[in-house]
C-alpha positions in Angstrom: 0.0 0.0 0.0 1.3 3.3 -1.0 2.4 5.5 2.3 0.4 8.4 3.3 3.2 11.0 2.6 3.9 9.5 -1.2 0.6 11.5 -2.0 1.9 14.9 -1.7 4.9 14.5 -3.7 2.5 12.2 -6.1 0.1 15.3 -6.9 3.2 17.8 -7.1 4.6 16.1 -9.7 1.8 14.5 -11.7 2.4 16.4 -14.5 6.2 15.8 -14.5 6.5 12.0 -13.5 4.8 9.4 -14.8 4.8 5.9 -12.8 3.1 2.9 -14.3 0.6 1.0 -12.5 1.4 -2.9 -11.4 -0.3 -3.9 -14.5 0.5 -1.9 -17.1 4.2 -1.9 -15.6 4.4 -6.1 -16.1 3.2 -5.5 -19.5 6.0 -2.8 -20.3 8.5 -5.7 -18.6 7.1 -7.8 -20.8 7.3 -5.5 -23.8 10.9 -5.3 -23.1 12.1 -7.8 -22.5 10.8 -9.1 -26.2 12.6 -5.8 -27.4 15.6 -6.7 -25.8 15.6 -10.4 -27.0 15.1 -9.4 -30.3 17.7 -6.2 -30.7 20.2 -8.4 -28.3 20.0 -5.2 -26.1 19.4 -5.5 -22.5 17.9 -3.3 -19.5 18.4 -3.0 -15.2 15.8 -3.9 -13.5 15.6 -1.8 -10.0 13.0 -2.6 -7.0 12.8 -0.8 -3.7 9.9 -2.3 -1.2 8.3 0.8 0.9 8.9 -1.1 3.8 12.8 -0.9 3.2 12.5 3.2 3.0 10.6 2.9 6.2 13.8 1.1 7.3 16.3 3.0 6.4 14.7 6.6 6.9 13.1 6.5 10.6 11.5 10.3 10.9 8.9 11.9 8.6 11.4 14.3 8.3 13.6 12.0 6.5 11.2 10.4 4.2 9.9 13.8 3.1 13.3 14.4 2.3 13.7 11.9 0.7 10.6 11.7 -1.5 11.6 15.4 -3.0 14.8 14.6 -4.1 13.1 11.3 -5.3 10.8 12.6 -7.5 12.4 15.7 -8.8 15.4 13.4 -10.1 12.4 11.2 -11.6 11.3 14.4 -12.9 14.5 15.8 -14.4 15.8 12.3 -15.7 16.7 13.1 -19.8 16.2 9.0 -20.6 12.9 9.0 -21.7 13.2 5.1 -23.0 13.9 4.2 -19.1 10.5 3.5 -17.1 9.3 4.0 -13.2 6.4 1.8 -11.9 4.8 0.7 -8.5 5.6 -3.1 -7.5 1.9 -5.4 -6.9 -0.1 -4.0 -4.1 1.5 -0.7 -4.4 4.4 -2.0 -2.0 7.4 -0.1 -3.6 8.7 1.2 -6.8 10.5 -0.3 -9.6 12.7 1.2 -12.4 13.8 0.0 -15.7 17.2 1.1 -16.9 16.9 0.1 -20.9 20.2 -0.1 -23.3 22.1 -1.2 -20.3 25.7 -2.6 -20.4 25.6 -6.2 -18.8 27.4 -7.3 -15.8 27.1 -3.8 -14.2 24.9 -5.1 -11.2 24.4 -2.4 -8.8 27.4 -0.2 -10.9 24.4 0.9 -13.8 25.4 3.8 -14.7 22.1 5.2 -15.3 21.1 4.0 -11.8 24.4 5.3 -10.0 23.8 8.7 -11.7 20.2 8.8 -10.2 21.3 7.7 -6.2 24.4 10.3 -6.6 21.9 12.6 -7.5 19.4 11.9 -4.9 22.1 11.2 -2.6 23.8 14.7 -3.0 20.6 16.6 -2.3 19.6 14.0 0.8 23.3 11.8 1.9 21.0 8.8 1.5 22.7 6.4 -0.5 19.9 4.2 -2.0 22.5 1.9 -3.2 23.7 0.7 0.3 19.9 -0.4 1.4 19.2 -3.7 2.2 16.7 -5.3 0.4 17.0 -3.3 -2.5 16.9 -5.5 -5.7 19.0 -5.6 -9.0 18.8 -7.6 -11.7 19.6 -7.5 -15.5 17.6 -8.5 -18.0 18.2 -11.3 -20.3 21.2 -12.6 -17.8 24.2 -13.1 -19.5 24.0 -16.3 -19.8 20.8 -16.0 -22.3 23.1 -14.6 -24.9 26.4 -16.7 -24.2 23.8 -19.7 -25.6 22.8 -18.6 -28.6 
């Protein structure tokens, strides 16, 4: 479920940031995945779980913080191929870093430039969190068989 305070920042922005819903965000997956099959491209999958940010950021304070730095990097990002949308149940966020370079893990460019960005307007480094999941998409491996 989406926290309480994600609403202000969600109406200040909703003209700047678009995130997907659950079910239209599987579908772009989906979609690219295909794409990235096809062209023999590949993308960075990011998820953070609202309960981790609860973790990591104990005061109101610090979440509000947070979620403005958050969402105007979301808002200023200049990748318009790379997507934002909320995990099932509206438990967290996900991004999709497209045209990635593989083996890069949690070193995505893309990614690292938006937590050093965030990070220099908050010092939270999303990176470090616990919980937080990476993935690339195909794995390597899906290419080293064909």
């Amino acid at each position: 479920m989406l926290p309480e305070e994600l609403s202000l920042f969600l109406r200040k922005h909703k003209n700047k940031v678009f995130i997907y819903a659950w079910e239209y965000f599987t579908k772009r997956i989906h979609d690219e995945l295909v794409r990235s099959v096809i062209e023999e491209s590949q993308f960075f999958y990011v998820e953070i779980n609202f309960n981790i940010i609860q973790k990591e950021l104990h005061t109101s304070t610090d979440r509000s913080i947070f979620w403005e730095a958050f969402f105007d990097m979301l808002s200023m990002e200049k990748r318009h191929s790379d997507l934002c949308g909320f995990l099932k149940n509206d438990e967290g966020i996900a991004f999709l870093f497209v045209d990635s370079t593989l083996n890069t893990k949690e070193s995505n460019p893309a990614w690292n430039r938006f937590c050093m960005e965030v990070e220099a307007r908050t010092f939270f480094d999303i990176r470090k969190w616990a919980g937080v999941v990476y993935a690339e998409y195909p794995p390597k491996e899906f290419f080293a068989a064909s």
